[in-house]
C-alpha positions in Angstrom: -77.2 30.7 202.2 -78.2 29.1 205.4 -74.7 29.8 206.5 -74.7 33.1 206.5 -77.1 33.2 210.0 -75.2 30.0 211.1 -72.1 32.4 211.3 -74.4 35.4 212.4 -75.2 33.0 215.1 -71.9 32.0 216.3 -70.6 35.9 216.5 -73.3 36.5 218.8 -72.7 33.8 221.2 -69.6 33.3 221.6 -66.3 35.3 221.2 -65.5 33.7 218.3 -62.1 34.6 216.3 -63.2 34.6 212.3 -59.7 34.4 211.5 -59.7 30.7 212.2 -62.5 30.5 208.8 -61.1 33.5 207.0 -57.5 32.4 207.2 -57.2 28.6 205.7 -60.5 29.1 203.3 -57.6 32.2 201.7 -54.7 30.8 202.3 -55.4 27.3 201.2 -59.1 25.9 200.3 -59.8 28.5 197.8 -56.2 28.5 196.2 -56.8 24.8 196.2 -60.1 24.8 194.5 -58.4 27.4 191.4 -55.4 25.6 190.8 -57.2 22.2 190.5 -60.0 23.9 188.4 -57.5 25.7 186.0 -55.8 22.0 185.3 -59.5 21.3 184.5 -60.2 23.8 182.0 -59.7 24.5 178.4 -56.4 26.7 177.5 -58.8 28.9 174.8 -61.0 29.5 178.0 -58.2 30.0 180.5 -56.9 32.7 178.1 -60.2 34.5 176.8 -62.2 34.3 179.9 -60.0 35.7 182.5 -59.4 38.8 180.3 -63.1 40.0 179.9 -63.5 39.7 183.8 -60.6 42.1 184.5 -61.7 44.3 181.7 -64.8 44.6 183.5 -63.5 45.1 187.2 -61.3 47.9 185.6 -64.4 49.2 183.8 -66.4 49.4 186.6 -63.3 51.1 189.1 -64.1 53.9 186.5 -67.9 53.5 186.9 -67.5 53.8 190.9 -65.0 56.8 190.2 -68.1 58.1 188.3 -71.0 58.5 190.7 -68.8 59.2 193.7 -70.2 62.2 194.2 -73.9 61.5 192.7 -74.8 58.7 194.4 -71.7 57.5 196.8 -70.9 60.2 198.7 -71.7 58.4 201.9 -69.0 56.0 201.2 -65.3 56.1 201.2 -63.9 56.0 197.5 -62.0 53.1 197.5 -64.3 50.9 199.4 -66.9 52.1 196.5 -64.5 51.3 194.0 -63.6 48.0 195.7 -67.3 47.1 195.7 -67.9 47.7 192.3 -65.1 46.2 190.8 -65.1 42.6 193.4 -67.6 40.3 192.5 -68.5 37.1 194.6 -67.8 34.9 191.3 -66.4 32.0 194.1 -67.9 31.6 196.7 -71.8 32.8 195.5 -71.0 31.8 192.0 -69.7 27.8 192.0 -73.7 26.9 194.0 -75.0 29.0 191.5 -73.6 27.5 188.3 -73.1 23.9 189.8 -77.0 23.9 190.2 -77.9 25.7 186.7 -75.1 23.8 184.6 -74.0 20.8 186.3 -70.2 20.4 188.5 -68.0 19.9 185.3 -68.6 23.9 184.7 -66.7 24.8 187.7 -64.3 24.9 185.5 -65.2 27.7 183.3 -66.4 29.9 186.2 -63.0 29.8 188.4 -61.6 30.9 184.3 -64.3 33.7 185.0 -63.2 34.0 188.1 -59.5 34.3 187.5 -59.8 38.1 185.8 -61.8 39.8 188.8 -59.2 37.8 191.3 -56.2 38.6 189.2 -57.7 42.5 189.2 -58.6 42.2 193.0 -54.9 41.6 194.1 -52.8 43.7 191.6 -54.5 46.6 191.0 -57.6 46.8 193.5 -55.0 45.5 196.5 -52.1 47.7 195.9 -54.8 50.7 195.6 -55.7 50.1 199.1 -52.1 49.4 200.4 -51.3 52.6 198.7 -53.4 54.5 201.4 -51.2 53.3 204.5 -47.8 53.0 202.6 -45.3 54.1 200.2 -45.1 52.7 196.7 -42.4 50.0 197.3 -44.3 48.6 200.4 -47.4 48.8 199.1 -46.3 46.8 196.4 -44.7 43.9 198.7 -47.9 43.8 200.4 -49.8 42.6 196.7 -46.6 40.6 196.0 -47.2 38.6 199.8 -50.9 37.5 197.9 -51.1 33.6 198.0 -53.3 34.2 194.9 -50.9 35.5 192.7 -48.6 32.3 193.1 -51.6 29.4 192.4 -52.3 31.5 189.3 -49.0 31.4 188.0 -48.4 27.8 189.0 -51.5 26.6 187.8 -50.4 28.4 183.8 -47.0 26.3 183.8 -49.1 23.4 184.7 -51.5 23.7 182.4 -48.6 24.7 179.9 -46.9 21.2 180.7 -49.9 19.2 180.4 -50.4 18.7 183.9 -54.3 17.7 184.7 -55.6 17.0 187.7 -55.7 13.3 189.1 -59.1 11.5 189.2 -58.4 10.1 192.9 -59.0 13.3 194.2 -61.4 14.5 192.4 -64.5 13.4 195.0 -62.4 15.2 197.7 -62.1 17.8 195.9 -65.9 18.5 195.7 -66.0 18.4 199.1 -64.0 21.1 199.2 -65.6 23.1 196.7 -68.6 23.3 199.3 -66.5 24.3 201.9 -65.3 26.9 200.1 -68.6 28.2 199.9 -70.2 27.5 203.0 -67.3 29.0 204.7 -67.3 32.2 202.5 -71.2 32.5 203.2 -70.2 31.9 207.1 -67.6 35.2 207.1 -70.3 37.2 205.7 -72.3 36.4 208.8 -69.6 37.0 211.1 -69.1 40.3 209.4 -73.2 41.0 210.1 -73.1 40.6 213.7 -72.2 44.3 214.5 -74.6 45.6 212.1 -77.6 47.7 213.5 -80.3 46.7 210.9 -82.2 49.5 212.1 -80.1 51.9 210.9 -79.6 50.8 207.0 -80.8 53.4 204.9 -82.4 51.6 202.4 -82.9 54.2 199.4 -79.0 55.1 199.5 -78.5 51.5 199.3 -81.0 50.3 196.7 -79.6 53.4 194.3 -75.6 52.4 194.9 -76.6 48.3 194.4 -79.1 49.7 191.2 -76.6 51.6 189.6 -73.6 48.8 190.1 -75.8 46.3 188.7 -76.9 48.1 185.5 -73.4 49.5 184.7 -71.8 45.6 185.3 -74.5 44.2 182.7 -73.6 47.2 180.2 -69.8 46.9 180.2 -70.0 43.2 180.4 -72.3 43.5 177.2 -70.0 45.7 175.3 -66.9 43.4 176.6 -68.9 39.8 175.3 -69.9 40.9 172.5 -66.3 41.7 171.2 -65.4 38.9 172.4 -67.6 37.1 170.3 -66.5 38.6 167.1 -62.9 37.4 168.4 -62.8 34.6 170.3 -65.0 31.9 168.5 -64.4 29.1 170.9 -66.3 30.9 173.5 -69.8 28.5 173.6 -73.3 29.7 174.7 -73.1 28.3 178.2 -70.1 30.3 178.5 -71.6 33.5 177.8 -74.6 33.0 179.9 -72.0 32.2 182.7 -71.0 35.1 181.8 -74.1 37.6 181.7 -74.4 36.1 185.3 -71.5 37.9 187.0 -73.0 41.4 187.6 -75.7 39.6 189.2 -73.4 38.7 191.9 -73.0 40.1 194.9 -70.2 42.3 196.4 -67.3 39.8 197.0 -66.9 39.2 200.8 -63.2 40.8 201.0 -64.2 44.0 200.7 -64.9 43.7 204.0 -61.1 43.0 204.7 -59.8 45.9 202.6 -62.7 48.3 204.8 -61.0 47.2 208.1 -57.1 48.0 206.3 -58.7 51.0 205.6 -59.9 52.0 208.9 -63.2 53.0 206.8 -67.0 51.8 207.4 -66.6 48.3 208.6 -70.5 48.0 209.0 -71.2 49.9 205.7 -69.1 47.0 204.1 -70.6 44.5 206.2 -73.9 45.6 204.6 -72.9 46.2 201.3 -72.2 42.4 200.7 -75.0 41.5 202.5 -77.5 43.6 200.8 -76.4 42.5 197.6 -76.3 39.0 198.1 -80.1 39.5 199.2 -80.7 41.3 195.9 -78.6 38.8 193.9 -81.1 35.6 195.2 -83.6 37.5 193.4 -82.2 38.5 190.5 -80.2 35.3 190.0 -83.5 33.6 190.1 -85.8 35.8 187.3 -82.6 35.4 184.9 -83.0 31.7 185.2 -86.0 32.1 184.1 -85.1 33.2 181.3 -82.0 31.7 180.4 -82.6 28.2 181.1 
């Protein structure tokens, strides 16, 4: 977290390009940290797991498509449906479950991960690209994903029995914690054009309410059919789980704001307002679930 006002700090001071973060933590530390992770994991969980998280970023497009009018009518509809559906399962999530279940669990959250990532840049991307371009184009612009690539990859090698090598492993730890601290530095680049003065807490505190409460209800209805189906699923796996709707708005919805020429700020705060609300209610469900 103490990131987040390093890179505050840094926008303000100096005219600093956040490209040169944003770019290689994409394009190659992040990529890097799934493919190595999805060698790591179980195939029962690199099947089962990845399907509940899309079910629930699709479920919760519908949710955003739902209150629109209610509750989000300050906010464009596709950057509401963007920050309902995109969770920050990476960067916020592998602190989080590194500290509450130890580093060999990485694993089973980048499987978590791999549904809302695999919704994010199919459906959720080519939704935005949509709004600029025709179908075809719009469709080349998902294909040109980096993501889409590791995650194929990383299924034949898994399919060929493909693991990854111990010699790396320590580096690759490293790296895990740049991913983070880097992903927690973007959101304070994003911040530094945000007038705090202006946030209208209320509007806020209802959309962030209502997102979280919807997340923890599909989720519910999702994990508990797939614990009538899937019966290699294990406890820490569903309290991994139950975890992801505490999580904040993903940082690229801050990306797919600027293609969209929509509320840059608004998305700026979104994430950051969340990720405020998720320290708290990260912490009272450890409480409990520890």
């Amino acid at each position: 977290m103490a990131f987040i006002p390093a890179g505050y700090l840094i926008s303000k001071k100096f005219d600093f390009n956040s490209d040169y973060v944003s770019k290689p933590l994409i394009n190659v530390l992040l990529p890097l940290v799934v493919f190595t992770n999805m060698l790591d994991a179980e195939p029962s969980k690199l099947i089962v797991l990845p399907i509940l998280t899309f079910l629930l970023a699709l479920g919760m497009n519908y949710a955003a498509k739902g209150i629109q009018n209610k509750l989000g009518n300050e906010t464009d509809p596709l950057l509401l449906r963007s920050s309902f559906s995109f969770f920050n399962i990476a960067f916020f999530g592998i602190p989080t479950v590194t500290a509450l279940f130890g580093e060999d669990k990485v694993s089973v959250l980048i499987c978590i991960y791999l549904g809302s990532a695999l919704y994010g840049d199919t459906i959720g991307y080519y939704q935005v690209a949509k709004t600029k371009y025709d179908s075809g184009k719009a469709l080349k612009e998902m294909l040109s994903i980096p993501f889409l690539y590791v995650f194929v990859a990383g299924v034949i090698c898994k399919i060929v029995g493909l693991e990854t090598p111990d010699v790396v492993k320590p580096a690759l730890k490293v790296v895990s914690f740049m991913v983070s601290a880097a992903g927690m530095m973007i959101v304070g680049f994003q911040l530094a054009n945000v007038k705090f003065k202006d946030i209208k807490v209320p509007y806020f505190a209802k959309l962030l309410g209502f997102r979280t409460i919807a997340a923890a209800l599909i989720l519910a209805v999702i994990a508990l059919g797939a614990s009538l189906v899937a019966k290699d699923l294990e406890e820490e796996d569903f309290k991994m789980l139950m975890l992801v709707p505490l999580f904040p708005v993903a940082a690229n919805v801050t990306v797919f704001a600027a293609f969209l020429k929509a509320d840059e700020e608004q998305s700026s705060l979104l994430v950051f307002l969340s990720m405020m609300l998720s320290v708290v209610l990260v912490s009272i469900a450890t409480v409990f679930m520890m």
